[in-house]
C-alpha positions in Angstrom: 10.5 12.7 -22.4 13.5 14.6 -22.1 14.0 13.6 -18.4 13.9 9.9 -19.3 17.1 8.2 -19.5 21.0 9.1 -20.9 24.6 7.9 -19.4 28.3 7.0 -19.8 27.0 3.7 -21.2 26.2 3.5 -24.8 22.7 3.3 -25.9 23.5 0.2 -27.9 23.6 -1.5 -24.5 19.9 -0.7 -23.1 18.0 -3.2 -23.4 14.5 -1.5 -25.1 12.4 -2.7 -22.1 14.6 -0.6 -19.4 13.5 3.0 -18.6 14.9 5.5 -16.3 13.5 8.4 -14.7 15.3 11.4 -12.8 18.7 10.1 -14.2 20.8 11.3 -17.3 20.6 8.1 -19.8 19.8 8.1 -23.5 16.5 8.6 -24.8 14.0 5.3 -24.6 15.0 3.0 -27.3 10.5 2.7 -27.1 8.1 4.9 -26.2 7.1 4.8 -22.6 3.5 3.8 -22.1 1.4 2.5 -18.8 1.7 -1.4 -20.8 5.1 -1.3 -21.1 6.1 0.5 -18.0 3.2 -0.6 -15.7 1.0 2.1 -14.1 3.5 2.7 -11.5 6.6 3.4 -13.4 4.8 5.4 -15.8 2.5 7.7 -13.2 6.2 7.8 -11.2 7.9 9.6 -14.6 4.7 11.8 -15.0 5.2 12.8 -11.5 8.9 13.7 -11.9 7.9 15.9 -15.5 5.6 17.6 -13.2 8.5 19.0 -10.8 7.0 16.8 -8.3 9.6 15.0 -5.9 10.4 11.7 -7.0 13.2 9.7 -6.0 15.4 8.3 -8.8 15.2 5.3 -10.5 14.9 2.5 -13.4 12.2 0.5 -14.4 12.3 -3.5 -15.8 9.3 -3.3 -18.1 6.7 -6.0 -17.9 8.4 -7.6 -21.6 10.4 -8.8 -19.3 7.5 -10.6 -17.3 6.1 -12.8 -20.3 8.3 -16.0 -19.7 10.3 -17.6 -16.8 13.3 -16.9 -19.4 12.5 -13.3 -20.0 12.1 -12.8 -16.5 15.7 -14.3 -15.8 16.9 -12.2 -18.6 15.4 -9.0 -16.6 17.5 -10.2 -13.5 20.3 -10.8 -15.0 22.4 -7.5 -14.2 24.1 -7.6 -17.8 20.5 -6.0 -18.5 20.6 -3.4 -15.5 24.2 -2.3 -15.6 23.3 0.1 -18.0 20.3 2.0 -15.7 22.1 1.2 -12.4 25.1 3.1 -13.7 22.9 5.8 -14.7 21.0 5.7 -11.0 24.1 6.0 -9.2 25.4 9.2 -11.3 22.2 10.6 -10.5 22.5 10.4 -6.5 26.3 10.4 -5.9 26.6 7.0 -4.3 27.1 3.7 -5.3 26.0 0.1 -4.8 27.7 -1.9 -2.0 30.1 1.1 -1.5 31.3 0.7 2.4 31.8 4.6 2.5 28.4 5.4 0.4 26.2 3.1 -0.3 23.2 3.5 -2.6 19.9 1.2 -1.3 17.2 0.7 -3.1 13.7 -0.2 -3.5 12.6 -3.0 -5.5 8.4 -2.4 -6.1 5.9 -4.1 -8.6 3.8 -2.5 -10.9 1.3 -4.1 -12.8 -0.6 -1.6 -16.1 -3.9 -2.0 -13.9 -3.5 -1.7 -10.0 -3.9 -4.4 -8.1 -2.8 -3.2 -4.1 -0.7 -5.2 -2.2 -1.0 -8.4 -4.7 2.7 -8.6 -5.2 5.8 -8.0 -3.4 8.6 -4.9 -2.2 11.6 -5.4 -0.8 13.3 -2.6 0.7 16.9 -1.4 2.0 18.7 -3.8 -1.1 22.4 -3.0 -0.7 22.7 -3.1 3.1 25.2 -5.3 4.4 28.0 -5.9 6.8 30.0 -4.2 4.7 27.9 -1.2 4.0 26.1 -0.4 7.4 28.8 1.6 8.3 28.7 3.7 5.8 24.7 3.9 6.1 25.4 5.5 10.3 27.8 7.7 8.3 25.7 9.3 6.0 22.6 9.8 8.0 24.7 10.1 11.7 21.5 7.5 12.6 22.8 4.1 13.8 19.2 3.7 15.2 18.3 3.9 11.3 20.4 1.9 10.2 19.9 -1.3 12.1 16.4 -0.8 11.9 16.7 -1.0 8.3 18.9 -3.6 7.9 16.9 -6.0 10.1 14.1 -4.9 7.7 15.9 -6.0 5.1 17.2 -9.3 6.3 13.1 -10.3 7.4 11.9 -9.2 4.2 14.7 -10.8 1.7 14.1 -14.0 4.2 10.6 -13.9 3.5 10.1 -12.9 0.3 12.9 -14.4 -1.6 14.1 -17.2 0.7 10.8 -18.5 1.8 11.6 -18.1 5.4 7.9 -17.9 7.2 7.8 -14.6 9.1 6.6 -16.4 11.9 10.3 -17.3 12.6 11.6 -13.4 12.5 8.4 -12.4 14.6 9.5 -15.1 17.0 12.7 -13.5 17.5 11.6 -10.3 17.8 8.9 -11.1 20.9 12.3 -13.0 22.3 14.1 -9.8 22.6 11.2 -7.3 22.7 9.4 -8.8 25.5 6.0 -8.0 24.4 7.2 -4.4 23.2 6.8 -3.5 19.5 10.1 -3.0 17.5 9.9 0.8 17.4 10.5 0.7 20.9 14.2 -0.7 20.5 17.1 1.0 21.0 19.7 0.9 18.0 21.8 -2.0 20.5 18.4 -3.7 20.4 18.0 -3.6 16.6 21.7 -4.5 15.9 20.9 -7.7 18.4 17.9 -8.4 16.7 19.7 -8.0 13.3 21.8 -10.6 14.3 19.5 -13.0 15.4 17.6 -12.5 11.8 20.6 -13.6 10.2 21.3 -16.5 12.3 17.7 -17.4 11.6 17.8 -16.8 7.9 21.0 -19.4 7.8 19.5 -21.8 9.4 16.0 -21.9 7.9 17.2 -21.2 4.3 20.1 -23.3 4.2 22.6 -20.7 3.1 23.9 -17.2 4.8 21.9 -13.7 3.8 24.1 -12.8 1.1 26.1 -10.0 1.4 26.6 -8.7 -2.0 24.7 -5.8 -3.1 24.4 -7.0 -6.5 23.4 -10.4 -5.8 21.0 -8.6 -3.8 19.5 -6.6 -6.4 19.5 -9.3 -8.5 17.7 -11.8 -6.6 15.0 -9.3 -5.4 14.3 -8.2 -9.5 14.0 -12.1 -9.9 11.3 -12.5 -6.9 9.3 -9.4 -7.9 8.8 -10.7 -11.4 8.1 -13.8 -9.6 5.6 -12.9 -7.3 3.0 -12.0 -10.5 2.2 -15.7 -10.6 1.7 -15.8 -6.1 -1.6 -17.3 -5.0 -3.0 -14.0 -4.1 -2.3 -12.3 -7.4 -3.5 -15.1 -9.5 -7.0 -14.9 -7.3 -7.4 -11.4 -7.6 -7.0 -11.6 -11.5 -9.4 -14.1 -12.0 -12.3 -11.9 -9.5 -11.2 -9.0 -11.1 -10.9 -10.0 -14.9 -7.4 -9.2 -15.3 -5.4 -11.1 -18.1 -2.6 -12.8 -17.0 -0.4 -12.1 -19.8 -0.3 -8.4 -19.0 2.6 -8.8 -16.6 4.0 -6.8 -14.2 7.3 -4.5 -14.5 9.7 -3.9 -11.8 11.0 -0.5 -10.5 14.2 0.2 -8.3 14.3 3.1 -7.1 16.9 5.5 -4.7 15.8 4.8 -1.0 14.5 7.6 0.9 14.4 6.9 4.6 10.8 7.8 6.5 12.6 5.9 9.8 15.3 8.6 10.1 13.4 9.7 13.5 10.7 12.3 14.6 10.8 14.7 11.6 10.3 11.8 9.3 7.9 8.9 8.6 5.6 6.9 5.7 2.3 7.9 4.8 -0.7 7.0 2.2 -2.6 9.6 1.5 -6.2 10.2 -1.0 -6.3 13.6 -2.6 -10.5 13.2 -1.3 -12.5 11.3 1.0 -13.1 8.1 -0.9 -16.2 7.2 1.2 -17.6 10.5 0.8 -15.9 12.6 -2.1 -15.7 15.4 0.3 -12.5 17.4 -1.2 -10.1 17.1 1.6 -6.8 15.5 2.0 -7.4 11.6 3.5 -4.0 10.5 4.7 -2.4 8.0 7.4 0.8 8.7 8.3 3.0 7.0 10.4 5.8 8.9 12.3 9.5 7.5 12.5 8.2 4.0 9.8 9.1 2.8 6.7 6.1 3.0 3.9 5.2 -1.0 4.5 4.4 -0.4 8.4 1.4 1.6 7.0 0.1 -0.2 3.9 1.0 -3.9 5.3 -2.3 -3.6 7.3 0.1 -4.7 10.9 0.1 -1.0 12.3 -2.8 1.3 13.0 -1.5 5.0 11.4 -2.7 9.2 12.4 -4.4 10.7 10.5 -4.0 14.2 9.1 -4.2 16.1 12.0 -1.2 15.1 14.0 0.7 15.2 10.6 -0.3 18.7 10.0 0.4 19.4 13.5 3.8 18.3 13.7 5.2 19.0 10.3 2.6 21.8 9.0 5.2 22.6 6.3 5.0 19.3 4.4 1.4 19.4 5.2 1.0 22.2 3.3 3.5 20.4 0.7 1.2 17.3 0.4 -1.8 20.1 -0.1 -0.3 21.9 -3.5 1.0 18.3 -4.9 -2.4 16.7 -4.2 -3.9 19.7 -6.6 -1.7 19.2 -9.0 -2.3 15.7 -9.0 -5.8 15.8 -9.6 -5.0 18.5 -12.3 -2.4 16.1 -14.0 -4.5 13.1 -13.5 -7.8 14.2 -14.0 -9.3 12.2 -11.2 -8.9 11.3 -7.5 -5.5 9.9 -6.8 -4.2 7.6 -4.1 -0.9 8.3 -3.6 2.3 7.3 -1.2 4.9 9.4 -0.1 7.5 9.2 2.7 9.4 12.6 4.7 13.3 11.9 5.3 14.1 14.9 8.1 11.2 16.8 7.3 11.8 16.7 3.4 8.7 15.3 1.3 9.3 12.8 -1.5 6.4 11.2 -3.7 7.0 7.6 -4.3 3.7 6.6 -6.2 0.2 7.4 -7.9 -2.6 6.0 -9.1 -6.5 6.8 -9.1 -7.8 6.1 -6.0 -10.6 3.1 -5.4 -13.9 5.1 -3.7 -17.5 4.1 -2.8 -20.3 4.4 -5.2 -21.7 7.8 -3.4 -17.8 9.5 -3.5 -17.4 8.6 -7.2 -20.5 10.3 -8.1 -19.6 13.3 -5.7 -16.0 12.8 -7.8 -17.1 13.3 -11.1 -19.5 16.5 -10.6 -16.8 18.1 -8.8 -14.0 18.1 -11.2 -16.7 18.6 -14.1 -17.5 21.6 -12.1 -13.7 22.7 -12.0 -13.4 21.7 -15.7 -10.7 19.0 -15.3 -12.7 16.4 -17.0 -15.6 16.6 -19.4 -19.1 15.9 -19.7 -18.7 12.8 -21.4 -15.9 11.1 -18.6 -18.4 12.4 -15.8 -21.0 10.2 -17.5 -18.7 7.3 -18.1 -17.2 7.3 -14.7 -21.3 7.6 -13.2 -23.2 5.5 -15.8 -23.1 2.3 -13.3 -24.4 4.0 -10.3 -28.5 3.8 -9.1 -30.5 5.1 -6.6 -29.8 2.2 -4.3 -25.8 2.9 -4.2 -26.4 6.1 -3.2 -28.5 5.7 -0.4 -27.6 6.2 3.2 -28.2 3.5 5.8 -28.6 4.9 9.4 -28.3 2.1 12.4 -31.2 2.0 14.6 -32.5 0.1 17.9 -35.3 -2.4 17.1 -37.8 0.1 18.9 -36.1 3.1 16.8 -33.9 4.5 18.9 -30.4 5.4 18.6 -27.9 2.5 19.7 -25.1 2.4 22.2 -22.2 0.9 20.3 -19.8 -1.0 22.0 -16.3 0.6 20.7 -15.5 2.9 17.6 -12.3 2.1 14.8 -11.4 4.2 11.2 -13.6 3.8 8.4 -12.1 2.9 5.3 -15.1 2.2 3.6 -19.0 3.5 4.2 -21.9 1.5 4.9 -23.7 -0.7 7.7 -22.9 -4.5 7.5 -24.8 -6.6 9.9 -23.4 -10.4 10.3 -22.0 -13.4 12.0 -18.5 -13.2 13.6 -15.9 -15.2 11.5 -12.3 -15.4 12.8 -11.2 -16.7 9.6 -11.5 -18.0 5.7 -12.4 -21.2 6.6 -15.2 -20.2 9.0 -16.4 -17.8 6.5 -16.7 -19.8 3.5 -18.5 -22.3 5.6 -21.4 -19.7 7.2 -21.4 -18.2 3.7 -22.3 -21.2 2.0 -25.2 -22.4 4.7 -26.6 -18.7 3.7 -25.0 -16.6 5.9 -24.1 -13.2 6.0 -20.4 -13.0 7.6 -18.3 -10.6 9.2 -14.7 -11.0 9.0 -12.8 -10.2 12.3 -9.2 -9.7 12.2 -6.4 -9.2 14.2 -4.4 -7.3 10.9 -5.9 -5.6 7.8 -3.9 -8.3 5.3 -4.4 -8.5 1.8 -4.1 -12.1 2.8 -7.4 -12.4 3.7 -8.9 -11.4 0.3 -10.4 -14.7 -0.6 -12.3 -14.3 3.0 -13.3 -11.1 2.3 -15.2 -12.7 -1.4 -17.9 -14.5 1.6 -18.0 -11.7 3.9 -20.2 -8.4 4.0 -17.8 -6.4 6.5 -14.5 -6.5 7.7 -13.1 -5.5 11.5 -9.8 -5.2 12.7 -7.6 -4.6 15.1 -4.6 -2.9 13.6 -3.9 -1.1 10.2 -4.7 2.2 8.6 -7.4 3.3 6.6 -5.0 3.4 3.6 -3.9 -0.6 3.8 -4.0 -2.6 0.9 -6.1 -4.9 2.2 -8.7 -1.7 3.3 -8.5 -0.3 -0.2 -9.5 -3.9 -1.7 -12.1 -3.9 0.7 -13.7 -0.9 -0.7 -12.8 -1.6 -4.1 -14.8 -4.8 -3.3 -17.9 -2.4 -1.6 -17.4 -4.3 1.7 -17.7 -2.3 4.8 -14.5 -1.9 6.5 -13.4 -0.6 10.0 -9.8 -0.7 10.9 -7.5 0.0 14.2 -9.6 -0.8 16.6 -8.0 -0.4 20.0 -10.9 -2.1 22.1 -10.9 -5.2 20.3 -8.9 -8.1 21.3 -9.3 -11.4 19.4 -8.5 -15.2 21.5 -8.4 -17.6 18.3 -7.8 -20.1 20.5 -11.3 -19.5 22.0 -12.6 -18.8 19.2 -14.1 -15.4 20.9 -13.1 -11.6 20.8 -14.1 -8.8 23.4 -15.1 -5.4 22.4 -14.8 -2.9 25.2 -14.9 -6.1 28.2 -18.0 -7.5 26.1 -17.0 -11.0 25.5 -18.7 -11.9 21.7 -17.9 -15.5 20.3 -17.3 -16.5 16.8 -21.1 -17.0 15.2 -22.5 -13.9 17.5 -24.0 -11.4 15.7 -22.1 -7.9 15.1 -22.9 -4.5 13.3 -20.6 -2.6 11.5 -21.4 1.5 11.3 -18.6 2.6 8.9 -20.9 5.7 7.9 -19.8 6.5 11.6 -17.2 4.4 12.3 -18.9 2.5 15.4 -19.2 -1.5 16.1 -22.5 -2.7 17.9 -23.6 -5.9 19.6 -26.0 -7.6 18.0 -27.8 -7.1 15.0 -29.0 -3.3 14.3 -32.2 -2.6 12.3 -30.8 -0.2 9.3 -33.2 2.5 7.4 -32.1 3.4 4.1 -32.3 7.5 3.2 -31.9 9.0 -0.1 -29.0 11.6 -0.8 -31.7 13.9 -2.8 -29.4 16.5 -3.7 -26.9 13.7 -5.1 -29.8 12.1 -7.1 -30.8 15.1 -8.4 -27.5 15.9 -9.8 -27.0 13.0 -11.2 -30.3 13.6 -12.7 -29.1 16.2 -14.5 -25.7 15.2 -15.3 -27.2 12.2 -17.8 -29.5 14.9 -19.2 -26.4 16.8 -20.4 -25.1 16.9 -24.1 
């Protein structure tokens, strides 16, 4: 625990439920553990023991989280002064500096995961006052605008409760139908502007331009956000208890919008449909890590990455090994390349289909990083039936001609009305139904339509978004980024490759191959022998 916390600041004055990792502080007043720091926090400080690249930071743990008055106590920066002053030792800059400002991340984590159910802000300490100093230190105004509009959109919406209807509304004003990575940095600081005029006006009160009022507010909205609609629903599906709490990490910003060397990526350290062991990433080029887990943007895969940047590529390979070493299991992990530098920003095991976690567990038992007794544990729910293969077929037997392909991010053949959205498919559900959720983005949003649907389609997002990983976690089959597919809601219709299809039509979802088809397919089911039979064995052992 050496590399956990020690600074000018006495240790009298930490609070025992603040944490640091990658600064100089004194030693935790409490052991660190994954209740007290969260999962994230405490995989982040494994991470930077391992000599893995992790950006510095402190962590708020979730004590603080048990009561509206412990959670204002965790804001308050009489608690933080401590770790921030520790945090800017550690990188050279400092809060709400003009000349070098430090940003920051402000990120949930919960001791169980639960993707995409709470919020992030990102770029806290940009400012009038500070966005010079920002095009300074990176010689990127581009970046910098960029990131402050970021950061006025998500502060409005997150903290203000200013809908993001009204930034996106500004944005197609200037953009013209073009997507914001298009702009120019004179764009972006026009843009910027008109996010700030909108934020006054909808919130009743200006952004506020102090960087600790900033941090502040953001800690209090992140603690806040444990008790949001979509958190609270996926506790009660997923038997979490809601007195676990969630902590808060800030940590340094590192910049994956800093132009073509750099990007955001999520990235599986094996197939999680399949187990093959093989890196499964998205990566977004020239983005900022919520473009690609948000569900909004459609991402590469590992090819273009390895392509482009082959020496991080071969980075991601050697930390995703280690990883699995460290961890003992398949990890899901997010990372983000500031002019081609790689930096690690999170962990956790990764959520697979039934057939990958079996493949899972007999591989690293074969490698001897787990033991006989955690392959059994981590296989003892899966039967025949989860393992088997369905294969899409013409009624006659023959193979089908599907309308338009997308990225699986989770295997299987669903079959299923068209449902544009939660209403719809609670409705067919109910009658008997079986549904399939068509969406223009891969939201976590939609999680409470994805409880009465067996398949989910989209337009946009990566394999890797939250709202793709719930989806498997949930077994549903999910196809995402599919450029073919437009979706009129007005119409209540969508077209696949010119194939007009309207909402109630029957659709099949291939996410064994990755293929849409009109109509519903006739599905055979074959048995994975080999698998079985390994399995077979494995609960024979010991």
């Amino acid at each position: 625990m050496s590399e956990l916390l020690r600074a000018e600041a006495p240790a009298s004055a930490w609070h025992p439920d603040l944490f640091c990792f990658g600064c100089e502080a004194p030693g935790p007043l409490v052991e660190p553990s994954p209740e007290r720091l969260g999962f994230k926090a405490f995989n982040l400080q494994r991470m930077a023991l391992l000599g893995l690249p992790v950006p510095p930071g402190f962590v708020l743990g979730t004590g603080f989280c048990a009561s509206a008055k412990a959670q204002a106590e965790g804001a308050s920066e009489a608690v933080w002064r401590p770790a921030l002053q520790a945090l800017q030792q550690a990188s050279g800059l400092q809060l709400g500096d003009a000349r070098r400002p430090l940003l920051l991340s402000v990120r949930s984590g919960a001791p169980v995961s639960m993707p995409g159910m709470m919020e992030t802000l990102l770029n806290i300490g940009l400012s009038d006052a500070t966005l010079d100093g920002l095009v300074r230190q990176t010689g990127q105004p581009r970046l910098a605008w960029d990131a402050y509009r970021r950061l006025v959109a998500g502060f409005g919406e997150v903290v203000a409760g200013v809908p993001a209807a009204c930034f996106e509304a500004e944005l197609q004003a200037l953009a013209g139908g073009r997507s914001e990575r298009e702009l120019d940095f004179a764009e972006l600081r026009a843009l910027t502007r008109r996010f700030l005029a909108v934020y006054a006006e909808v919130a009743g009160q200006p952004f506020p331009q102090d960087a600790r009022e900033q941090l502040r507010q953001a800690i209090a909205a992140v603690f806040k956000s444990w008790q949001s609609d979509k958190a609270c629903a996926y506790r009660a599906a997923h038997g979490i208890a809601d007195t676990i709490g969630t902590a808060v990490t800030v940590q340094a910003m590192v910049f994956g919008n800093a132009g073509a060397h750099s990007g955001a990526g999520v990235g599986f350290t094996r197939d999680p449909s399949s187990g093959v062991a093989q890196l499964w990433v998205d990566f977004l080029f020239n983005a900022q890590g919520e473009d690609v887990v948000s569900g909004r943007r459609s991402a590469h895969g590992h090819a273009v990455l390895a392509e482009i940047l082959p020496e991080v590529w071969s980075q991601l390979q050697t930390a995703a090994a280690l990883l699995e070493r460290a961890f003992g299991d398949m990890q899901d992990f997010e990372f983000t390349v500031q002019d081609g530098r790689l930096y690690l920003l999170q962990t956790r095991s990764g959520k697979r289909m039934p057939r990958a976690a079996a493949r899972i567990a007999l591989d690293l038992l074969a490698q001897g990083v787990i033991d006989v007794a955690t392959a059994q544990a981590r296989t003892a729910a899966l039967d025949a039936q989860s393992l088997r293969l369905q294969v899409v077929l013409a009624a006659d037997g023959e193979a089908l001609q599907p309308l338009a392909q997308a990225a699986s991010a989770s295997a299987g053949v669903a079959v299923g009305e068209i449902a544009l959205d939660e209403a719809r498919a609670r409705a067919r559900h109910e009658a008997g139904a079986t549904v399939i959720l068509v969406r223009r983005d891969a939201e976590t949003s939609d999680m409470a339509a994805l409880e009465h649907a067996a398949g989910l389609l989209t337009q946009h997002g990566a394999r890797t978004s939250h709202a793709a990983v719930v989806a498997r976690q949930m077994g549903r089959v999910c196809l995402v980024g599919c450029e073919a597919l437009q979706i009129d809601e007005g119409r209540r219709e969508l077209q696949l490759a010119g194939q007009v299809l309207a909402e109630g039509d029957l659709l099949t979802l291939d996410g064994n191959e990755g293929l849409i088809y009109a109509g519903a397919a006739r599905t055979e089911w074959r048995d994975d022998s080999a698998l079985l039979q390994a399995l077979e064995w494995l609960r024979g052992t010991g």
